[in-house]
N, C-alpha and C positions, 0 to 999 in steps of 0.2 A: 504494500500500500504506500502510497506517495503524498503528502500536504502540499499542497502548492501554493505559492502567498507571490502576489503582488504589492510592492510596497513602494511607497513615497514619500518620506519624511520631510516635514516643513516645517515644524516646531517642536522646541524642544520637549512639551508634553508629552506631543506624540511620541516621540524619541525614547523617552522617557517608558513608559507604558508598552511601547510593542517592545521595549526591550527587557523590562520586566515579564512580559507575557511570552514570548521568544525561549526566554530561562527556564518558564517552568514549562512550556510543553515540549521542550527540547529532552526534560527528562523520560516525560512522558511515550514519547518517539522513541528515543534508545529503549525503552522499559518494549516496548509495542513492535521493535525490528522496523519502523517504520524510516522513506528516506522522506526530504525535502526537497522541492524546488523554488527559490525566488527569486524575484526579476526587481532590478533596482532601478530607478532613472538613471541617468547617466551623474548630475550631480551627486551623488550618495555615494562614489566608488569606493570612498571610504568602508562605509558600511559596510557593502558591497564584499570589499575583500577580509571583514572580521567575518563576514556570515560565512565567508570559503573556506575558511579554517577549519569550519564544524564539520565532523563526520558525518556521513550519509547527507551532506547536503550540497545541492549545486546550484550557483550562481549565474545569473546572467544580469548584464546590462543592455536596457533601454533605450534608446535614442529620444523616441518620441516621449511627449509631455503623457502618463499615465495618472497623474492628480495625486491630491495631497491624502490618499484615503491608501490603510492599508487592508488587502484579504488577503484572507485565509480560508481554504478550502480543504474541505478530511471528508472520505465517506457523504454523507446525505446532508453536512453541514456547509454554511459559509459563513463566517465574522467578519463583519466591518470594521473597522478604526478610522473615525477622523475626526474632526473642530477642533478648535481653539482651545476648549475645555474638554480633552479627549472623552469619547463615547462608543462605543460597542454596540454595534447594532447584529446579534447573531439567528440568522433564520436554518429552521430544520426545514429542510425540504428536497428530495431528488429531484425535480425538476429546476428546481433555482441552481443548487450545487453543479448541475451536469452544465446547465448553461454559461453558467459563469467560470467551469473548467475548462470546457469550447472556448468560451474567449481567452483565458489564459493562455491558452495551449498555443494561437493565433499569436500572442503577443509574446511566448517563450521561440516559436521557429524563430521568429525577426528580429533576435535579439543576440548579442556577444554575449560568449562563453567569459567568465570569471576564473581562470587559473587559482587550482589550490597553491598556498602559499610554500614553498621548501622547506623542510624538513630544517633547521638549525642542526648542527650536532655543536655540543661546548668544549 
């Protein structure tokens, strides 16, 4: 099974919040064998290249403007992240999830691969 998240960070709330949210269902995932994929605007490479670090997960960057909203998609779910005042807007639904993985999937082909980061040895 695969989560797939489109992400665009604009404020440090949001920043803030999907990076706390990130942490805990990143355990979750490893607990579940599940992998990751997410797609960053091109601004965010930063981000971009900390989320390539993680195991089971794969990066891509964006070109195009994808908005200041982050999802996340698992099985028959999808969550929202976005405003000022971050908010979570999470709908159960197969038909919502499938459509809204169609569209990712559209916006994951057209998009640069993220290189994991090398190995250090000390």
């Amino acid at each position: 099974r695969t989560s797939s998240v489109a992400s665009a960070v604009e404020n440090k709330n949001i920043d803030i919040l999907a990076g706390q949210y990130l942490q805990i269902t990143r355990e979750k995932r490893w607990r579940r064998g599940m992998k990751m994929r997410i797609i960053y605007p091109k601004e965010d490479r930063v981000y971009a290249q900390k989320a390539a670090s993680v195991p089971s997960t794969e990066v891509k960057i964006c070109d195009a403007d994808i908005g200041p909203v982050t999802l996340d998609i698992y099985g028959d779910h999808a969550s929202l992240v976005f405003g000022e005042e971050p908010k979570v807007v999470k709908i159960v639904s197969k038909d919502v999830a499938h459509a809204l993985r169609g569209l990712f999937e559209v916006i994951w082909q057209q998009s640069n691969k993220i290189n994991k980061p090398a190995n250090r040895k000390k």
